[in-house]
C-alpha positions in Angstrom: 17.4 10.9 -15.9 16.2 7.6 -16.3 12.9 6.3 -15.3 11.2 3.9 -13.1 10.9 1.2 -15.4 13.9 1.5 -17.3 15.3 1.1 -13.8 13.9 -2.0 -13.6 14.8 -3.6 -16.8 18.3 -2.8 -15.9 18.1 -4.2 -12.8 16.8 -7.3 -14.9 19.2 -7.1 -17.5 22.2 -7.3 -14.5 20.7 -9.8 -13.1 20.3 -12.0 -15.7 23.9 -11.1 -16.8 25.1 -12.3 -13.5 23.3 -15.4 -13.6 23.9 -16.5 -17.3 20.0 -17.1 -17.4 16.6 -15.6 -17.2 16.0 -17.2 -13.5 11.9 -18.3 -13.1 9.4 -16.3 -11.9 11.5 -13.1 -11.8 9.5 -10.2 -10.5 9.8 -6.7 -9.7 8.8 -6.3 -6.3 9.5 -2.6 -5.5 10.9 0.3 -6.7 11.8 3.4 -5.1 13.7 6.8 -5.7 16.0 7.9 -2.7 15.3 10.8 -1.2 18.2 12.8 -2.9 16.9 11.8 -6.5 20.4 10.5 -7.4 19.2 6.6 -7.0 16.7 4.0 -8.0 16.4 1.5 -5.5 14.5 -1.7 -7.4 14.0 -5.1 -5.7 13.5 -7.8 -7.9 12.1 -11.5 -7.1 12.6 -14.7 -8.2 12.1 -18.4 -7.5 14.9 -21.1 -6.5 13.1 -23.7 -6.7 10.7 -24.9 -9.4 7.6 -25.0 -7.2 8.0 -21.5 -6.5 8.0 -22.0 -2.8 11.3 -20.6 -1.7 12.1 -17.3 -3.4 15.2 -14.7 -3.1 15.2 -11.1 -2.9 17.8 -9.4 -4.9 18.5 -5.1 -4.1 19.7 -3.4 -6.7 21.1 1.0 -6.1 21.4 2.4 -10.0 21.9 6.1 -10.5 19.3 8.4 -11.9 21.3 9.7 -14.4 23.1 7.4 -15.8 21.4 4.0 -15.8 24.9 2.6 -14.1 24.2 -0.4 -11.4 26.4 0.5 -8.4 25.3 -2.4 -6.3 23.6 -5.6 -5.7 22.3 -6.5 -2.2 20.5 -9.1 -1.0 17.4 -8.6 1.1 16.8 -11.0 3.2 13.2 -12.3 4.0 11.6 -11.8 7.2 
C-alpha cells in the first residue's frame, strides 16, 4: 500500500504528464483515504495566471495498492 505522500507525487507526476510542464504554484491541497482504504483521494492546486489570482483545482482517485491513477476530476471552486 502506498502512502500519503507518495500519493501525492503521483498525483503530481500525472499531472505534469498531462500538461507537458510543471504548471506554477502547484500545491497539494488535500489528501484523503476513502473510507474503504482502497483510494487516495489528493487535490492538487495550481495557478492559471501568473499573478496567482485565479487558480484550478484538479481531483485525482489513485488506488492504495497499486499507485495506479484511475481518475482526474475537476473541483470546482465555490
Amino acid at each position: 500500500m502506498i502512502d500519503a505522500k507518495k500519493a501525492a507525487m503521483v498525483a503530481a507526476n500525472y499531472l505534469m504528464e498531462i500538461l507537458e510542464r510543471r504548471p506554477d504554484g502547484l500545491e497539494v491541497e488535500e489528501i484523503e483515504l476513502s473510507d474503504d482504504d482502497f483510494y487516495w483521494l489528493v487535490t492538487l492546486g495550481y495557478d492559471v495566471d501568473p499573478l496567482g489570482r485565479n487558480r484550478k483545482y484538479k481531483v485525482f482517485r489513485i488506488r492504495a495498492d497499486s499507485g495506479e491513477v484511475e481518475s482526474m476530476k475537476i473541483r470546482w471552486n465555490e
